[in-house]
C-alpha positions, -999 to 999 in steps of 0.1 A, spaced: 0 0 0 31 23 -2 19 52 -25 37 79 -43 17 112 -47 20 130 -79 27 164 -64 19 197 -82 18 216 -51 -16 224 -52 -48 219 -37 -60 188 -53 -24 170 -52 -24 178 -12 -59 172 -7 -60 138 -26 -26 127 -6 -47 133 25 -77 116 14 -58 84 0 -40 84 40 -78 82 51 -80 49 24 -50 33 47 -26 40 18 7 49 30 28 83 17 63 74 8 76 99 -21 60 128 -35 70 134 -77 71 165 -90 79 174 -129 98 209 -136 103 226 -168 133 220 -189 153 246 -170 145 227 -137 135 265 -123 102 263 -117 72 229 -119 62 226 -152 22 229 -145 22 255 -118 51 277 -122 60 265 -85 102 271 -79 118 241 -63 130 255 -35 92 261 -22 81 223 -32 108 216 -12 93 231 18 62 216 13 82 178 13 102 189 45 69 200 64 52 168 52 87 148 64 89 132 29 111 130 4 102 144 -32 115 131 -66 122 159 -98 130 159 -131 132 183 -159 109 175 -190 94 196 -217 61 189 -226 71 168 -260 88 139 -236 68 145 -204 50 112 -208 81 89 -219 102 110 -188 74 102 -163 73 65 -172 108 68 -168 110 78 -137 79 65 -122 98 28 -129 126 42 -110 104 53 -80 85 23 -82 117 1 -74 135 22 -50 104 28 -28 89 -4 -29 54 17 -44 20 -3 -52 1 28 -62 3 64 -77 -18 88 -59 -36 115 -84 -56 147 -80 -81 146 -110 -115 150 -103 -134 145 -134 -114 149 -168 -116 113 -182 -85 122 -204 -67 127 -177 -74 98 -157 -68 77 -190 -36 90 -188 -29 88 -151 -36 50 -158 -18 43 -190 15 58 -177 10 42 -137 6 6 -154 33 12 -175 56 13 -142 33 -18 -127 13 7 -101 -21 5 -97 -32 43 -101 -56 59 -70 -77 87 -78 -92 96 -44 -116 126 -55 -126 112 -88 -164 122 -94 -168 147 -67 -190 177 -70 -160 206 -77 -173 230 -53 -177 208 -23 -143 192 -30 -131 225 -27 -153 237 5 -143 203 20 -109 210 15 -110 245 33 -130 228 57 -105 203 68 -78 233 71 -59 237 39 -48 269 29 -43 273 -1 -34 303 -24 -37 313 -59 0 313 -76 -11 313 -115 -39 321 -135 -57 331 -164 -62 364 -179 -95 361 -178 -91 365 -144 -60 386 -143 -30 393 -118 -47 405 -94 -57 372 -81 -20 360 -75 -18 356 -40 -54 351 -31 -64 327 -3 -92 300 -15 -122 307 8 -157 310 9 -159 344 -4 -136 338 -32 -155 310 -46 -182 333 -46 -165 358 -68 -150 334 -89 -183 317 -98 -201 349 -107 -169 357 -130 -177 323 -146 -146 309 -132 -149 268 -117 -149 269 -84 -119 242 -85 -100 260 -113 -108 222 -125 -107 237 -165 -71 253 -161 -85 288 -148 -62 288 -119 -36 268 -98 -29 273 -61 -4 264 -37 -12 249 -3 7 268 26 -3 248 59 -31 219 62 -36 200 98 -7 174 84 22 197 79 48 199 103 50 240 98 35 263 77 50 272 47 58 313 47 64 325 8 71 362 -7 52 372 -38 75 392 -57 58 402 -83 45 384 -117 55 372 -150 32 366 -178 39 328 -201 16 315 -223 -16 338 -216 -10 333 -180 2 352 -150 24 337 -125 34 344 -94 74 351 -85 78 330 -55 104 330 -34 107 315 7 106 337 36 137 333 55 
């Protein structure tokens, strides 16, 4: 039942890690993919030294490597083989909720490396996941995002209220459809909180993203 936890940063990568704990699976690596410049994650524009953090407060250790998106898959069977031998994994936790590609994808690429994949909030209703998940203490905060939304939401805790806005925008409540991507700063099973600097933005690929840097 040993599990690695694909581990974006976020709040459906943390939230999922918790929930498959609750399933009697047990954490042993977390994997995270960078860009090609190994500077910041390749999904949320997260830099290492901050997902670091996030591993130390959990007391786990987490795996990297650098991949564009033309060999991401072929890299992350790679490596998810190596993972898989040095950890003694069974399963490959995931944080989709209800994009069938994705979970086609999830499962093509985890049997590949002989893991069974877990996809603990598959099929949940996107706003309660995400109420549940401020309900159970994770705070999470908005670190990239669309320009639909704009800058200004960089650095925005997920709560009540900002659900509310968001959905009247026309923006999911989970930033399920790409809209946004968070990072979680303390949940009940971190050893410490996690205190980060925004220092400004950077705009890539019609999105704004958040400079991030650790509080010393």
């Amino acid at each position: 039942m040993n599990f690695l936890c694909s581990w974006s940063g976020g709040k459906d990568s943390c939230y999922a890690f918790y929930k498959a704990i609750q399933l009697n699976y047990r954490p042993t690596v977390l994997l995270n993919v960078m860009n090609e410049y190994g500077d910041r994650s390749r999904s949320h524009g997260i830099p290492k030294e901050v997902l670091e953090a996030q591993a130390k407060a959990l007391e786990l250790p987490i795996h990297f490597f650098n991949s564009t998106w033309e060999a991401y898959e072929a890299n992350y069977i790679k490596n998810l083989k190596q993972l898989s031998q040095t950890f003694s994994l069974s399963h490959a936790v995931f944080g989709d909720i209800d994009i069938d590609s994705h979970r086609i994808w999830e499962e093509k690429v985890s049997h590949a490396a002989n893991l069974e994949a877990v996809l603990p909030l598959w099929q949940g209703n996107r706003r309660q996941l995400v109420l549940d998940m401020i309900e159970v203490g994770l705070e999470a905060v908005i670190v990239s995002c669309n320009q639909q939304m704009g800058p200004a939401f960089l650095g925005k805790t997920i709560n009540g209220a900002l659900i509310e806005t968001l959905e009247a925008m026309g923006v999911d409540a989970c930033g399920e459809n790409g809209e946004f991507h968070t990072l979680v700063v303390n949940a009940p099973f971190f050893k410490n909180r996690i205190d980060i600097a925004i220092e400004g933005a950077s705009v890539s690929s019609n999105y704004n993203f958040a400079n991030l840097t650790l509080k010393v």
